[in-house]
C-alpha positions as a Markdown table, in Angstrom:
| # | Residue | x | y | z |
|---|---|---|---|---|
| 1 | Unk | 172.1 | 83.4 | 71.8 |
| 2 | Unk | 172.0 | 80.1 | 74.0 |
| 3 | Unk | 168.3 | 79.2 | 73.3 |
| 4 | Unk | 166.8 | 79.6 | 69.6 |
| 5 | Unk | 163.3 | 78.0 | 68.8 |
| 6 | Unk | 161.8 | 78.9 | 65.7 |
| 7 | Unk | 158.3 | 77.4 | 64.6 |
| 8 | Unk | 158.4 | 74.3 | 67.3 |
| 9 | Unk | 155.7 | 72.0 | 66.7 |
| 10 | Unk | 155.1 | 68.8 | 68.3 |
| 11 | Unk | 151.8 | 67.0 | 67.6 |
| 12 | Unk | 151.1 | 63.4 | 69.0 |
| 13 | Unk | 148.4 | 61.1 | 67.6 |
| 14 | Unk | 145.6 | 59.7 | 70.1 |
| 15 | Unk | 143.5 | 56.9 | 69.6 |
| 16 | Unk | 139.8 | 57.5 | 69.7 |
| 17 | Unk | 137.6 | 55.0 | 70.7 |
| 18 | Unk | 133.8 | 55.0 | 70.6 |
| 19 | Unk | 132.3 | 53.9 | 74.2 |
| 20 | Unk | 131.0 | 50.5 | 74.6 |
| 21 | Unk | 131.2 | 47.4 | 72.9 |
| 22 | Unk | 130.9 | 48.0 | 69.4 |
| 23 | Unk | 133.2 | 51.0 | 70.5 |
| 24 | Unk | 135.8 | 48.3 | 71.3 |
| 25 | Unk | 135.0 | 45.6 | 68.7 |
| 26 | Unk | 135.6 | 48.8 | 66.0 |
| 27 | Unk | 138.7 | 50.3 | 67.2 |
| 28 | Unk | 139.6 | 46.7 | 67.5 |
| 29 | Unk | 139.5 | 46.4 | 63.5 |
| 30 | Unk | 140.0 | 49.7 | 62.6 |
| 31 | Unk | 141.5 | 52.4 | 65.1 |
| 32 | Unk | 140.7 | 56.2 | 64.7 |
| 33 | Unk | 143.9 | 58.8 | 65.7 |
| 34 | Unk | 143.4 | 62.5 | 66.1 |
| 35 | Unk | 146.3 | 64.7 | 65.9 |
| 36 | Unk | 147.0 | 66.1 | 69.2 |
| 37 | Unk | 149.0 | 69.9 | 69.3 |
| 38 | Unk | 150.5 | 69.8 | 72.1 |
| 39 | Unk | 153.0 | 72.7 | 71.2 |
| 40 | Unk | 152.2 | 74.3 | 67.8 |
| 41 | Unk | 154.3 | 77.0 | 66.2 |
| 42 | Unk | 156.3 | 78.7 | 69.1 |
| 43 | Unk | 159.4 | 80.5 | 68.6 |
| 44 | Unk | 161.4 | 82.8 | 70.9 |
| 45 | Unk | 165.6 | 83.5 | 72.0 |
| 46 | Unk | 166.7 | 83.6 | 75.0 |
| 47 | Unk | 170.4 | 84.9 | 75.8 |
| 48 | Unk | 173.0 | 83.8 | 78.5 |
| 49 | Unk | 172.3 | 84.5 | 81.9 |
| 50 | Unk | 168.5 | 85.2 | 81.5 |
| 51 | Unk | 165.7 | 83.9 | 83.7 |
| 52 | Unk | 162.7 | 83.4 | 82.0 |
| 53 | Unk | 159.4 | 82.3 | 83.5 |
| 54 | Unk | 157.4 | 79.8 | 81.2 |
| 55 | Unk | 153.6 | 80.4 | 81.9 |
| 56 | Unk | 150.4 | 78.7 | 81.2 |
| 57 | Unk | 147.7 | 76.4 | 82.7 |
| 58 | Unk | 147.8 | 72.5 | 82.7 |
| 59 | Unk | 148.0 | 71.2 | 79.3 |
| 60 | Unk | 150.0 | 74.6 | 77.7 |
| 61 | Unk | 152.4 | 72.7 | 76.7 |
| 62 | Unk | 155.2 | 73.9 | 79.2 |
| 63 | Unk | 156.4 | 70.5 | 79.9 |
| 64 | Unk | 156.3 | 69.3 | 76.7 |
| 65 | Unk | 158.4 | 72.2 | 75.2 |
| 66 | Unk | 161.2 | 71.2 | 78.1 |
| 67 | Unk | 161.3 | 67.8 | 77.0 |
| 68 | Unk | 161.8 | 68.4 | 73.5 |
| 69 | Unk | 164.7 | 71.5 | 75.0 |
| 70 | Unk | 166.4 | 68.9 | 77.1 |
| 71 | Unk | 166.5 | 66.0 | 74.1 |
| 72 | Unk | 163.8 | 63.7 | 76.0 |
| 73 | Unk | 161.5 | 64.4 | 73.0 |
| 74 | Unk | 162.0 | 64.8 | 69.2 |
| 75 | Unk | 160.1 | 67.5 | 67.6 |
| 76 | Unk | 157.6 | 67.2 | 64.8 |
| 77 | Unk | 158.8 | 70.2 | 63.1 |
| 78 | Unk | 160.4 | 73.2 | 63.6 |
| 79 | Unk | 163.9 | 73.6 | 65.0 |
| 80 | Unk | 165.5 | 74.4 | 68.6 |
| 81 | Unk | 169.0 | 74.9 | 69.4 |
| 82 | Unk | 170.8 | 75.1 | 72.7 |
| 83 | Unk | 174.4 | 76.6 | 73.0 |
| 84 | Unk | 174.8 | 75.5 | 69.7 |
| 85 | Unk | 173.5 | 72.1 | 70.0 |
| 86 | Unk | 170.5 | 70.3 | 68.3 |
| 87 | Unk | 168.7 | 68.7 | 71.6 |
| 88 | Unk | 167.6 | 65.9 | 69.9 |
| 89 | Unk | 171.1 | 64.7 | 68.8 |
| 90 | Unk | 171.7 | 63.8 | 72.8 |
| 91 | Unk | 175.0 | 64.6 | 72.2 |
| 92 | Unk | 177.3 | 63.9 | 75.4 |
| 93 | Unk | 179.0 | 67.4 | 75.1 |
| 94 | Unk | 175.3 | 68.4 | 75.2 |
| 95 | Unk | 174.0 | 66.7 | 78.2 |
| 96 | Unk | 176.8 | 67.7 | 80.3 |
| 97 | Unk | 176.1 | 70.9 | 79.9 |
| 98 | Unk | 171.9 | 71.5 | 80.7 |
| 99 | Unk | 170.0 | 69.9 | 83.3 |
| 100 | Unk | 165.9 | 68.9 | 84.0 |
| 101 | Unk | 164.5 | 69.6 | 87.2 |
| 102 | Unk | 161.0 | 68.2 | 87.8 |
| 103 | Unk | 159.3 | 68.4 | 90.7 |
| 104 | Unk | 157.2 | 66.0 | 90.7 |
| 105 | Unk | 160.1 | 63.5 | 89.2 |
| 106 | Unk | 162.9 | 62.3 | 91.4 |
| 107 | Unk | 166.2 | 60.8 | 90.7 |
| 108 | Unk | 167.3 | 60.2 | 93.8 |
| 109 | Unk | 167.8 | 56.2 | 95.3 |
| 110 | Unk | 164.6 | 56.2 | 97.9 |
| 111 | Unk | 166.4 | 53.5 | 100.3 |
| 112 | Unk | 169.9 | 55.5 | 100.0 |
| 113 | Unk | 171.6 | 58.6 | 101.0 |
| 114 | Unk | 171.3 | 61.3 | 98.8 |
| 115 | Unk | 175.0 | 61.8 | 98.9 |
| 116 | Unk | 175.3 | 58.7 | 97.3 |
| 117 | Unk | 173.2 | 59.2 | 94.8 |
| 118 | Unk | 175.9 | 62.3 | 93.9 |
| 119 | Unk | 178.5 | 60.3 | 93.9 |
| 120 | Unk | 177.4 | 58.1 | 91.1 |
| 121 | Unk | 176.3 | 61.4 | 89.1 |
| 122 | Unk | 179.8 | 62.4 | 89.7 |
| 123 | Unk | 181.2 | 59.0 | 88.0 |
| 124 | Unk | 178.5 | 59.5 | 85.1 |
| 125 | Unk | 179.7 | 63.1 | 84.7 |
| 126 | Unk | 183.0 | 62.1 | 85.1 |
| 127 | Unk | 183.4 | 65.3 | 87.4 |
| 128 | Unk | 186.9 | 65.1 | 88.6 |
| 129 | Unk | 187.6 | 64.9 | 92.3 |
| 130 | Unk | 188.6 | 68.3 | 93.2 |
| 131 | Unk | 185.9 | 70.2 | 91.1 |
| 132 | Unk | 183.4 | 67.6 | 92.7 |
| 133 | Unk | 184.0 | 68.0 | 96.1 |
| 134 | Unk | 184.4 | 71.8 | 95.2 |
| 135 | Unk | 180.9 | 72.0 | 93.8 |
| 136 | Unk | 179.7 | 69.6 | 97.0 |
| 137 | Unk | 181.0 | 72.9 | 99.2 |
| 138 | Unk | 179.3 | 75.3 | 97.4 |
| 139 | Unk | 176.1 | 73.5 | 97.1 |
| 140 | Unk | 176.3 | 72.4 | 100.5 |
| 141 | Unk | 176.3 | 76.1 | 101.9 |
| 142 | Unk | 173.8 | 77.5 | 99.6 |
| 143 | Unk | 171.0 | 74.9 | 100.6 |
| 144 | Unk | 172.3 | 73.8 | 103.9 |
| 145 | Unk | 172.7 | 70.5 | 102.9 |
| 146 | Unk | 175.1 | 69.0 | 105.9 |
| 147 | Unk | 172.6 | 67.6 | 108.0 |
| 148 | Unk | 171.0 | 65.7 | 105.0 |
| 149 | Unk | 173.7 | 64.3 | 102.9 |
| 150 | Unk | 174.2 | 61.0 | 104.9 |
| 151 | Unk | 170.4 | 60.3 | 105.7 |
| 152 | Unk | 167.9 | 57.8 | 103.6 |
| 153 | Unk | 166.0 | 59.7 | 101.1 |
| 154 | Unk | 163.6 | 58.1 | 102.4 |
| 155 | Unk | 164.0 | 60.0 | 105.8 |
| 156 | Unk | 163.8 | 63.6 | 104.5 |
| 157 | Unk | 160.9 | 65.8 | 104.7 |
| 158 | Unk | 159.5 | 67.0 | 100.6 |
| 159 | Unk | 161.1 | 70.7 | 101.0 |
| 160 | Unk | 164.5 | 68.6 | 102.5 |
| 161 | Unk | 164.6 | 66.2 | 99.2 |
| 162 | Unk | 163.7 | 69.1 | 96.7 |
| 163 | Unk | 167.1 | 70.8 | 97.9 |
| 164 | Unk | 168.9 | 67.7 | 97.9 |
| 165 | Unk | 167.6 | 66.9 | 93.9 |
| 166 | Unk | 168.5 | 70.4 | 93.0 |
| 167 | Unk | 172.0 | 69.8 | 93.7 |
| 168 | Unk | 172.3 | 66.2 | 92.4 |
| 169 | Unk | 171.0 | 67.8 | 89.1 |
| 170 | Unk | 173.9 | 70.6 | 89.1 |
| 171 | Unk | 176.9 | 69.2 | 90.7 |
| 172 | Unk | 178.2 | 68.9 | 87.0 |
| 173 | Unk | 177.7 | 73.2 | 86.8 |
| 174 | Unk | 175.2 | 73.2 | 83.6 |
| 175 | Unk | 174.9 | 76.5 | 81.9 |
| 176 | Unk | 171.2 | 75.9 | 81.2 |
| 177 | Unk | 168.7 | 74.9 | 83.9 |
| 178 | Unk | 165.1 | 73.9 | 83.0 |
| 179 | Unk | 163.2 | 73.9 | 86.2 |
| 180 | Unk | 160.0 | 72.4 | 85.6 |
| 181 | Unk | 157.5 | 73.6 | 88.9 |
| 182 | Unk | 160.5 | 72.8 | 91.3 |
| 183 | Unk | 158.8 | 74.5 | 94.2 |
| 184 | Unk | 155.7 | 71.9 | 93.8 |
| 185 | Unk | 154.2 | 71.5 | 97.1 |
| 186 | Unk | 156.8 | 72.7 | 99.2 |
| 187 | Unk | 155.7 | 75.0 | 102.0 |
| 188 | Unk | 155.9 | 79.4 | 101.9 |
| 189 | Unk | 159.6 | 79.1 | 103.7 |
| 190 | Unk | 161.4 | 76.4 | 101.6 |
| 191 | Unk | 159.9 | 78.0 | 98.5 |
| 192 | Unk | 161.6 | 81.5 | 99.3 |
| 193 | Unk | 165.0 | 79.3 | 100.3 |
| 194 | Unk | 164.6 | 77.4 | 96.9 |
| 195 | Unk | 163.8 | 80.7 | 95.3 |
| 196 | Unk | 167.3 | 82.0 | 96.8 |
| 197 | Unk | 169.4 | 79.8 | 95.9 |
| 198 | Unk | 168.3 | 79.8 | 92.3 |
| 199 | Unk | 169.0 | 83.8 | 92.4 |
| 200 | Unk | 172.5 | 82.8 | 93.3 |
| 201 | Unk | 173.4 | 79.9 | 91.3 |
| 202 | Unk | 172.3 | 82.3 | 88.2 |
| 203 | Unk | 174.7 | 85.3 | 89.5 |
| 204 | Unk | 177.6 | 83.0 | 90.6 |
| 205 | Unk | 177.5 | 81.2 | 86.8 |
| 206 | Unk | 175.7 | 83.7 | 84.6 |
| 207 | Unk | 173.1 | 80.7 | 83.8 |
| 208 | Unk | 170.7 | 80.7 | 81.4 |
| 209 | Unk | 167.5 | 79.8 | 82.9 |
| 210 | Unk | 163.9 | 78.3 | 81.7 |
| 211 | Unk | 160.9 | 77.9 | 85.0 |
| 212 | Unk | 157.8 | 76.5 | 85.1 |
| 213 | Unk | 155.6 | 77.4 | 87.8 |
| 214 | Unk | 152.2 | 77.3 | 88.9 |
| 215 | Unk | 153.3 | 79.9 | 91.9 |
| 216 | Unk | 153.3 | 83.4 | 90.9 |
| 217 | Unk | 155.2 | 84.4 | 93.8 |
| 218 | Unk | 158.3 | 82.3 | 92.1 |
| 219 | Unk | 157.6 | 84.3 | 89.0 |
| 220 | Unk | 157.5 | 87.6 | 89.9 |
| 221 | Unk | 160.8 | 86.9 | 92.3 |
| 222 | Unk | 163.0 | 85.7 | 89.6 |
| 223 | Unk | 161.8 | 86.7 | 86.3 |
| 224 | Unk | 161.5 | 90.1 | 84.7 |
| 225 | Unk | 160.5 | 88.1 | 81.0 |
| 226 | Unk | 158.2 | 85.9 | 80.7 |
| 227 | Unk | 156.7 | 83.7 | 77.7 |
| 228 | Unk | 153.1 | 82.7 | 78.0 |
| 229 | Unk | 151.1 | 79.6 | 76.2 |
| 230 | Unk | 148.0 | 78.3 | 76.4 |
| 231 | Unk | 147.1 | 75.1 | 74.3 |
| 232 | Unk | 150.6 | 74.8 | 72.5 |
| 233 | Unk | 150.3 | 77.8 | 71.1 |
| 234 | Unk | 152.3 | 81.5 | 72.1 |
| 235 | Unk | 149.9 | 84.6 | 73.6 |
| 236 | Unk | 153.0 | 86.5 | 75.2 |
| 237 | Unk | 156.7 | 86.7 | 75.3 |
| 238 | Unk | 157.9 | 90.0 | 77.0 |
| 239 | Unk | 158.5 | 92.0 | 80.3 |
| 240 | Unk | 156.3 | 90.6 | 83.1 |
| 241 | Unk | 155.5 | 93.8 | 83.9 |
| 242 | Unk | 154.3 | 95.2 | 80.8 |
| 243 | Unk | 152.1 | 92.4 | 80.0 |
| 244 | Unk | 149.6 | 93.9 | 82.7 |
| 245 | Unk | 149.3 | 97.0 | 80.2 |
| 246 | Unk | 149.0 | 94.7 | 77.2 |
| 247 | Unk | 145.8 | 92.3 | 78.5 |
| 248 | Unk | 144.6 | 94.1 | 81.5 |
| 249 | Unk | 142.4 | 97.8 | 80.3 |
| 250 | Unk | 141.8 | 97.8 | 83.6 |
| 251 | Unk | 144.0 | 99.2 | 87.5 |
| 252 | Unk | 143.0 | 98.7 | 90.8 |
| 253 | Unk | 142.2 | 101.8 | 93.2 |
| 254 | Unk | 142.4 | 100.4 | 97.0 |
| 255 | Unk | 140.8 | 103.4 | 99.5 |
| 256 | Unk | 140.2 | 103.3 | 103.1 |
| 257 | Unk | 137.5 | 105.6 | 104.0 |
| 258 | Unk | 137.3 | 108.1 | 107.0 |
| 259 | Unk | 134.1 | 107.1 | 108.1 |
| 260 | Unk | 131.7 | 105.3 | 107.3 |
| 261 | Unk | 130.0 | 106.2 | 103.6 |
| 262 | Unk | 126.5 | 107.1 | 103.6 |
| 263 | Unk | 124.3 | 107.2 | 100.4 |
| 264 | Unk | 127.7 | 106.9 | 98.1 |
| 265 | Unk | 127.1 | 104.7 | 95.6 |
| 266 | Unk | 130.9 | 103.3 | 95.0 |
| 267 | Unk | 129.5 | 101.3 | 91.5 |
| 268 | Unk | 129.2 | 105.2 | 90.5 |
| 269 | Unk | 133.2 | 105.3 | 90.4 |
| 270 | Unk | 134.1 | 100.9 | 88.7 |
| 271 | Unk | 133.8 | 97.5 | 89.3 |
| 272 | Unk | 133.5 | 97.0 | 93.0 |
| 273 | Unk | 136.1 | 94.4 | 93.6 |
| 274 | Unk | 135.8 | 93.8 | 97.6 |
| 275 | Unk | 134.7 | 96.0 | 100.4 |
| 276 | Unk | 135.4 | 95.6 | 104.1 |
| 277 | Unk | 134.9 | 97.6 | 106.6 |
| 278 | Unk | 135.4 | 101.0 | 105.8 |
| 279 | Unk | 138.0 | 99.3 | 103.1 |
| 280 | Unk | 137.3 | 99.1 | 99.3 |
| 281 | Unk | 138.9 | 98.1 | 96.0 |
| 282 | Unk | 138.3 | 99.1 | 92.7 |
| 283 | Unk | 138.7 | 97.6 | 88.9 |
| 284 | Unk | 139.0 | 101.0 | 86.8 |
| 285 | Unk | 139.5 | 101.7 | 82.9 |
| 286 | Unk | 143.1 | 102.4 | 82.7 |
| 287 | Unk | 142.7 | 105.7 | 80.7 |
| 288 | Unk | 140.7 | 106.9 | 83.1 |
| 289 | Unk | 141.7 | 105.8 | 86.5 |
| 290 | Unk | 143.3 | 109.9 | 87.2 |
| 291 | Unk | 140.0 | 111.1 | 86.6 |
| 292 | Unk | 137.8 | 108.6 | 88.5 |
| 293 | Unk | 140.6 | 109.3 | 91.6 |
| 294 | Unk | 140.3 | 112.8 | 91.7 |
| 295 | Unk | 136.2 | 112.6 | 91.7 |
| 296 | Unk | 136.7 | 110.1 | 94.6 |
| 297 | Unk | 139.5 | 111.9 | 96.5 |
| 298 | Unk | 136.8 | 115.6 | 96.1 |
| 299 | Unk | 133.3 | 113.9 | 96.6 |
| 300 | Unk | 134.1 | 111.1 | 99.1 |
| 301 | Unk | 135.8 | 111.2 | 103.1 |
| 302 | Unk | 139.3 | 109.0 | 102.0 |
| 303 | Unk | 141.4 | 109.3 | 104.5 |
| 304 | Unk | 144.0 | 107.0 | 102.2 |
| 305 | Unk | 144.3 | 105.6 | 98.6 |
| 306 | Unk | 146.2 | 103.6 | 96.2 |
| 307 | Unk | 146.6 | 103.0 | 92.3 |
| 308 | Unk | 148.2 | 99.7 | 91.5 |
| 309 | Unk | 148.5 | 97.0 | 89.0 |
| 310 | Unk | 145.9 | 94.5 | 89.2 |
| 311 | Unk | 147.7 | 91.1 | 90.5 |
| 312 | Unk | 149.7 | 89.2 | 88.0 |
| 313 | Unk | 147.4 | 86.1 | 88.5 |
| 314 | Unk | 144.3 | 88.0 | 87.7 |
| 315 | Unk | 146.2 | 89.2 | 84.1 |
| 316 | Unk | 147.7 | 85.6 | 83.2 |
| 317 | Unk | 144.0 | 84.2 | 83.9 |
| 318 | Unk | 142.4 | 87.2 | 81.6 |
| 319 | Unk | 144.5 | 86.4 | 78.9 |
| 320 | Unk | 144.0 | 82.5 | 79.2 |
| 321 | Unk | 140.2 | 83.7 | 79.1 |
| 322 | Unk | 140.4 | 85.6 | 75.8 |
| 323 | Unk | 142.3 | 83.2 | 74.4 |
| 324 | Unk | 140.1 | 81.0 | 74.9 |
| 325 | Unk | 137.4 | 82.9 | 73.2 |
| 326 | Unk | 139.3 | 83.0 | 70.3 |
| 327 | Unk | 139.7 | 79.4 | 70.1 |
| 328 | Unk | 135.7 | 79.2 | 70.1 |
| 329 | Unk | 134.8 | 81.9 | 67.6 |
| 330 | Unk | 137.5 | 79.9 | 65.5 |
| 331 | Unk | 135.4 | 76.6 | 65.8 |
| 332 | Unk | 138.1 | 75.1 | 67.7 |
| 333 | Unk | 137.8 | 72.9 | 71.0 |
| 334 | Unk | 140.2 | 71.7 | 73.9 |
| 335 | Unk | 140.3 | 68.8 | 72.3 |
| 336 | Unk | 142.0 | 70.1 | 69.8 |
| 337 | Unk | 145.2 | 71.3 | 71.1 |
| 338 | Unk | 147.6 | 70.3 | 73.3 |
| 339 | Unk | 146.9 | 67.9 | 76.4 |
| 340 | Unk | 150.4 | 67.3 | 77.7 |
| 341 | Unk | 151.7 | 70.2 | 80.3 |
């Protein structure tokens, strides 16, 4: 098991002050905290060589939950261990082996060439010379780095310097990556090359893998399991796949008509999702979508039709939704959890 986490809580405290004047003149005095959950109770494994996406809207407590992985943060209570280590500890053996990839973070020097900026990684590593330049090669070809190792940071395009961090952060080969939305802004292309490279670095060292993404197509590309919070707290951990049959009772019938309908009613068969044209999709109760098909395919002119999954973003977002109902029928607000991504 390379990643165990079992009942991780960390809570911040957040001063509250009353607006105004007195506001200020009281928390001057006296200051009023409220606890803040920003990841309460989660607990999950993940073995070697998995890639696991790590879903949930802003303030889920993604971020927070990578800090405390990587040693940035010490948890309030609960334990996590990875490859064997206690994160917290920072022990050197430890850091050598993981690495934190934020996208919207950067470590490279802005006024120097990014090549530079591996060369003192190299020295901190203490990556000796013939692995280094050996791991240069094979970064180099996998993200086509040649043109850009000896230009100003400054100089490269955001898709150029997200390739160029990527491999400053794993020239010392770590066995766990946390990738923290490190396709953030870049356009359609570079994310499918950043998505690529990730595939291989994964098969070529049988990493273990944690991403945090706000683009499903990076999900559903790399991960087969995914773990979903919302406000700290744990709604999924499972097959990406199978969570659509957990939180969505409903499939999706698309149907391109033959000609044009005439008194058909298509709120007779579900929820009319879209129609266009002679073009029409359809939200239908899963246990019954066979039997509304077959009454469409004998009383309408279909000249095609299909039965798929509703999208993965509309099955995240429905589970956000209900859990967010069950935070109010508990009493509870958004204050009350977890602010920190």
């Amino acid at each position: 098991m390379t990643i165990q986490v079992e009942h991780l809580c960390k809570y911040y405290q957040v001063h509250q002050k009353e607006p105004g004047l007195i506001g200020s003149v009281k928390s001057f005095v006296k200051r009023k905290y409220a606890d803040v959950k920003a990841v309460d109770d989660v607990s999950f494994h993940i073995d070697a060589g998995e890639i696991v996406g790590f879903l949930g809207p802003n303030g889920a407590g993604k971020t927070t939950t990578l800090k405390v992985l990587s040693g940035l943060l010490y948890p309030t209570s609960g334990s996590a261990r990875v490859l064997g280590f206690t994160p917290s500890e920072r022990r050197k053996e430890y850091l050598s082996k993981i690495t934190l990839v934020m996208g919207q973070k950067q470590q490279l020097n802005w006024d120097l060439p990014a090549i530079e900026t591996f060369l003192v990684n190299a020295a901190i590593y203490e990556i000796p010379d013939a692995q280094f330049k050996s791991t240069l090669d094979e970064l180099t070809e996998l993200l086509e780095l040649k043109p850009l190792l000896n230009k100003q940071v400054r100089k490269l395009s955001l898709g150029e310097r997200m390739k160029c961090e990527l491999a400053a952060a794993l020239l010392h080969r770590p066995q766990v990556l946390f990738l923290d939305e490190p396709t953030i802004g870049l356009d359609v292309t570079m994310q499918t090359k950043i998505r690529q490279f990730i595939t291989e670095y994964n098969e070529r060292h049988r990493a273990t893998i944690i991403l945090t993404s706000h683009y499903m197509a990076d999900v559903t590309a790399l991960c087969r399991r995914v773990i979903v919070i919302d406000h700290g707290r744990m709604l999924y951990d499972g097959d990406l796949h199978a969570l659509a049959e957990k939180i969505a009772p409903h499939k999706l019938i698309r149907v391109e008509f033959s000609e044009t309908l005439n008194g058909h009613r298509l709120e007779e068969y579900g929820e009319v999702v879209k129609t266009r044209g002679q073009r029409a999709e359809l939200l239908v109760p899963r246990d019954a979508t066979s039997g509304v098909a077959a009454r469409m395919l004998a009383e309408l002119p279909i000249a095609d039709v299909t039965i798929e999954e509703p999208p993965i973003e509309q099955v995240i977002t429905r589970g956000f939704e209900e859990a967010a109902r069950a935070r109010a029928e508990r009493g509870e607000s958004d204050e009350d959890e977890g602010e920190e991504d």
